[in-house]
Legacy VTK file of the C-alpha trace (Angstrom):
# vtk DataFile Version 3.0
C-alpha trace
ASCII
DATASET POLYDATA
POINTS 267 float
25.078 3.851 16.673
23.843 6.975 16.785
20.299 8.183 17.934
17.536 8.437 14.747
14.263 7.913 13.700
12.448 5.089 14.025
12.916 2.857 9.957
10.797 -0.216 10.964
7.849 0.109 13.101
5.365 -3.299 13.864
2.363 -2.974 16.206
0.212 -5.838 17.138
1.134 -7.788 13.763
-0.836 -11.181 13.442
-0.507 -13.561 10.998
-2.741 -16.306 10.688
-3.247 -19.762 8.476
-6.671 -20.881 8.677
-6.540 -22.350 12.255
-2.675 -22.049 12.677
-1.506 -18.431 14.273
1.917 -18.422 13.519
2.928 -14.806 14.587
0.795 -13.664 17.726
0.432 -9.505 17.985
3.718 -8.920 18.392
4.971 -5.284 18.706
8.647 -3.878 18.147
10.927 -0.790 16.443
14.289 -0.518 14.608
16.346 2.276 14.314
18.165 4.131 11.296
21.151 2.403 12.057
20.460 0.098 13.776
22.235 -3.430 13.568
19.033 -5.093 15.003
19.016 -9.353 15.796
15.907 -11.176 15.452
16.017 -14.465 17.012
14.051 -17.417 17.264
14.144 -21.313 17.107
13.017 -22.597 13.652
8.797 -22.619 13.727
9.216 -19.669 15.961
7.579 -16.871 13.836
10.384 -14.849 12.140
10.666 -16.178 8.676
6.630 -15.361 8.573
7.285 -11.721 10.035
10.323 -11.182 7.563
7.896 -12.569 4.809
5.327 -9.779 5.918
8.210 -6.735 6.140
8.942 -7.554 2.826
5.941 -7.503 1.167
6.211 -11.661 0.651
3.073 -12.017 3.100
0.491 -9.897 3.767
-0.531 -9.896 7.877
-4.120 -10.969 9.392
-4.350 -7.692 11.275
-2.113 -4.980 13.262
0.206 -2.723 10.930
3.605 -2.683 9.867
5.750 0.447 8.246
8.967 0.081 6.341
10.611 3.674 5.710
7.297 5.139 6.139
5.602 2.938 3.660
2.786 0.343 4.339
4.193 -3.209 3.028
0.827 -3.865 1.986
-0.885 -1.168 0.019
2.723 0.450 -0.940
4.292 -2.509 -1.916
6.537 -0.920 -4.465
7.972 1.673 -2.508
8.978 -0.555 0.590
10.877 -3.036 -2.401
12.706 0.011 -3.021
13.541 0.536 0.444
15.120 -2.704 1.065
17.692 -5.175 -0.213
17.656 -9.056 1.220
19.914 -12.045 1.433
17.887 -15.001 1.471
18.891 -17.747 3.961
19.358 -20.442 0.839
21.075 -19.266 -2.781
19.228 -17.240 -4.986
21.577 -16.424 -7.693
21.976 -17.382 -11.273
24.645 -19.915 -11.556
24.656 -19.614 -14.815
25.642 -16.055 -15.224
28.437 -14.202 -14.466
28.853 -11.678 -10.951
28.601 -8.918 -13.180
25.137 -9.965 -14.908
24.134 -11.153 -11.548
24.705 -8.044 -10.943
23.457 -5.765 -13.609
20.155 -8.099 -13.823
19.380 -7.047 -10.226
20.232 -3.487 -10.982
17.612 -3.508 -14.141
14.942 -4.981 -12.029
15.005 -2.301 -9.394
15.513 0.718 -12.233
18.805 1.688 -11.531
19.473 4.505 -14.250
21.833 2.461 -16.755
24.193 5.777 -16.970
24.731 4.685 -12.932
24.960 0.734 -13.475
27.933 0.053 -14.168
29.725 2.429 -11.464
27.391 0.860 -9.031
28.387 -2.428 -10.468
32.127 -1.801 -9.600
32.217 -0.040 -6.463
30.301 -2.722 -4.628
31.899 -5.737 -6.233
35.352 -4.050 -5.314
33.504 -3.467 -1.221
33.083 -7.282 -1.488
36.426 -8.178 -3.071
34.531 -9.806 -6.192
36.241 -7.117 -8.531
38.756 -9.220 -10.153
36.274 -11.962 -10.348
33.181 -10.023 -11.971
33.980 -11.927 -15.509
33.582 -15.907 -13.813
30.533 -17.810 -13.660
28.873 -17.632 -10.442
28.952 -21.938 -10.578
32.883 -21.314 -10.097
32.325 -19.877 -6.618
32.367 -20.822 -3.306
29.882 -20.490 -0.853
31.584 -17.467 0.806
31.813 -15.990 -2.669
28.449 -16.193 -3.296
27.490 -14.810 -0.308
29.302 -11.687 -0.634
28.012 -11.376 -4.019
24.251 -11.841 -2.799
24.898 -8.882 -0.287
26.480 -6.748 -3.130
23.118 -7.395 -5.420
21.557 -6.289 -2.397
22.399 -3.334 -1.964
22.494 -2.010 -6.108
19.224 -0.021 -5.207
20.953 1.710 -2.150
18.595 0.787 0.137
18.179 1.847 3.368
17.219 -1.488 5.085
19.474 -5.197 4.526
17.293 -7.802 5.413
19.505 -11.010 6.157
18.055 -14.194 7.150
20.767 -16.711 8.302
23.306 -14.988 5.946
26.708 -17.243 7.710
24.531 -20.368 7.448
27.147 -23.442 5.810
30.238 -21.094 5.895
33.512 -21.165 7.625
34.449 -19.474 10.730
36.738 -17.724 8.528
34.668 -16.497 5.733
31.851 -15.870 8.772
33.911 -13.663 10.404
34.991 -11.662 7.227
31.641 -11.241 6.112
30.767 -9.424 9.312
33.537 -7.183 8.773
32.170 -6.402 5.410
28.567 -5.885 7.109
30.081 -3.646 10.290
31.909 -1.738 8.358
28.770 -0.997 6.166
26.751 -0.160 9.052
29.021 2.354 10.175
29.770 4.039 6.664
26.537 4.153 5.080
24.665 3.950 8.852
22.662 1.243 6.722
19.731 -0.271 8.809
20.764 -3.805 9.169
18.301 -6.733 10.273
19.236 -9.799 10.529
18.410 -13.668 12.039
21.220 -16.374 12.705
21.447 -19.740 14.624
25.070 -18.431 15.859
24.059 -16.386 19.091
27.918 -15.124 18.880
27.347 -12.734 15.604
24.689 -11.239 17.174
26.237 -10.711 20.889
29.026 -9.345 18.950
27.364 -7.126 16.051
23.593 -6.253 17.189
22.593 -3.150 19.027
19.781 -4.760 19.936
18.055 -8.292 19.953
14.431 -9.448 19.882
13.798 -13.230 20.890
10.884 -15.090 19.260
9.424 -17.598 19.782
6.242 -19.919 19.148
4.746 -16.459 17.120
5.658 -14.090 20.146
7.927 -11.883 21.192
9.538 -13.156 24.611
12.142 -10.250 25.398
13.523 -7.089 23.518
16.456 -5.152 24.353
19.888 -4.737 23.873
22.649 -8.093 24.692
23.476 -6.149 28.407
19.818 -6.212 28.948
18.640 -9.565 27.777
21.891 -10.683 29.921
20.548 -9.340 33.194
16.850 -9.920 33.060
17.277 -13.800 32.300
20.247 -13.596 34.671
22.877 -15.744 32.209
26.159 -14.737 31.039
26.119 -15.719 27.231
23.356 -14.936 24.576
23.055 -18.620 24.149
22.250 -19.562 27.569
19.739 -16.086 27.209
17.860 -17.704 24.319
18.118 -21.248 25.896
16.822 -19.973 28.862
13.675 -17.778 27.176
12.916 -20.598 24.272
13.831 -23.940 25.594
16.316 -26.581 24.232
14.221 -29.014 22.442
14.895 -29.246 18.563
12.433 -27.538 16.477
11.666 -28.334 12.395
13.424 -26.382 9.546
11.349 -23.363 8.553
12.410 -22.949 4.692
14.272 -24.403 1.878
15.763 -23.662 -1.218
12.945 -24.174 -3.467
10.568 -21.697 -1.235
13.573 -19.068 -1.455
13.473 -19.298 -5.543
9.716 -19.386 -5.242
9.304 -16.017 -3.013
11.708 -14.079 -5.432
10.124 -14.773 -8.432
6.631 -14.368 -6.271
8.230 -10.856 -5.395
8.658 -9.551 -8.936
6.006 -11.319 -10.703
8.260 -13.663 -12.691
LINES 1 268
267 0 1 2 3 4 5 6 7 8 9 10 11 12 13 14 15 16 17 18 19 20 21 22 23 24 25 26 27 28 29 30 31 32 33 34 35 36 37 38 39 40 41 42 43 44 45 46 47 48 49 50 51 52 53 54 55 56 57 58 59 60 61 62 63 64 65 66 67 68 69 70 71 72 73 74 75 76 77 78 79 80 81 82 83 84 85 86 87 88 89 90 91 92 93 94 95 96 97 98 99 100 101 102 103 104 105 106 107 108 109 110 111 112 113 114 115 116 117 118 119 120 121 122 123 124 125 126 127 128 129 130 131 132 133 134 135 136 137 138 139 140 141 142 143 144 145 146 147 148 149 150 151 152 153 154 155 156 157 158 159 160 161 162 163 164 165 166 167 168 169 170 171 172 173 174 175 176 177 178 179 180 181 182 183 184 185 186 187 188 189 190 191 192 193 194 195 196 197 198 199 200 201 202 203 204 205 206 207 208 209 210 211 212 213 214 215 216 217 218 219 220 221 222 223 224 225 226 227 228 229 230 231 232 233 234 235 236 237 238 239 240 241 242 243 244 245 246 247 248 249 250 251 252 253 254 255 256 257 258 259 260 261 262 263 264 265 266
């Protein structure tokens, strides 16, 4: 990764529910990129701070910029700046890849003269090429996921927001779709953020990790230094060691995924 400007900058974000604080002024930066981890046990905070990058929530008090643009009062601007792979589904089953595709591409004013070129070159990044005609209810789970990171990126954005994007797929089909994302990274030095419950993609992928947990921000730094301060010799016994190892409540679903999209474009 090479050296760059700072593309996501938080200082002492809060975000509060009536009497519930669920993140607690929390500070951190990512690179241009940057492949950057953000880790957490479910309940710990980082589905509410993803929320509030992308414009989903807005925060009780500290700031945030995205690209240089305030979530909150340049909401528009930061949409443009980012593309996200929701942790559940969020595709039409009912249409094909390529109007998956194209719908995507209308919402975020892609010039139509580009569409369709856009269209093709990603579904061909993703291997989805030869399957842009089929029904999106025909694929598989890795399928779909490939095709959710293609839609992502239509805009060209400069930040991929990925919350649990490996979540229900094969080792396989996990391992292939971090190929796809490394090898994006390094081509398009695409900003890459990203949570996941398997502390082996990010030891393997992430520049740098951030551990949260019960709305704070425990330890930042890259694998090497997480490693040595909590004295382990594996990610997982890192976060173990930081968060705990009781079992925490499921932070989203399905339904609250289809209800924050259409929340985010006013449908």
């Amino acid at each position: 990764m090479k050296k760059s400007e700072v593309i996501i900058s938080v200082k002492d974000l809060t975000k509060s529910f009536r009497d519930f604080v669920a993140v607690k002024n929390i500070s951190f930066d990512v690179n241009q990129g940057e492949m950057f981890a953000f880790l957490g046990p479910n309940g710990a905070g980082k589905t509410t701070t993803i929320k509030m990058l992308t414009t989903l929530l807005h925060p009780t008090s500290g700031s945030i910029s995205v690209n240089g643009f305030d979530p909150v009062t340049q909401q528009n601007d930061v949409r443009k700046s980012f593309g996200i792979v929701f942790q559940d589904p969020s595709l039409d089953d009912e249409l094909t890849a390529f109007e998956n595709m194209e719908f995507h591409a209308v919402l975020y004013n892609v010039e139509k003269s580009l569409r369709t070129q856009r269209i093709e070159h990603l579904l061909k990044f993703v291997g989805l090429w030869q399957r842009k005609d089929d029904m999106v209810k025909t694929f598989s789970g890795g399928m779909k996921r490939r095709l959710e990171i293609a839609r992502g990126l239509i805009h060209h954005p400069k930040v991929l927001f990925l919350d649990e994007p490996t979540v229900g797929l094969d080792p396989q089909t996990r391992n292939h779709l971090w190929e796809y994302l490394s090898e994006l990274n390094k081509k398009e030095n695409m900003t890459i953020f990203f949570t996941t419950h398997y502390m082996e993609e990010a030891e393997k992928t992430a520049h740098r990790v951030a551990v949260i947990d019960h709305g704070k921000i425990l330890k930042q730094g890259s694998v090497k230094d997480l490693l040595h301060e909590t004295k382990t010799t594996s990610l997982e016994e890192s976060f173990l060691t930081l968060t705990g190892r009781s079992i925490r409540e499921e932070e989203s679903s399905a339904a609250d995924t289809m209800r924050l999209t259409k929340k985010m474009w006013g449908r």
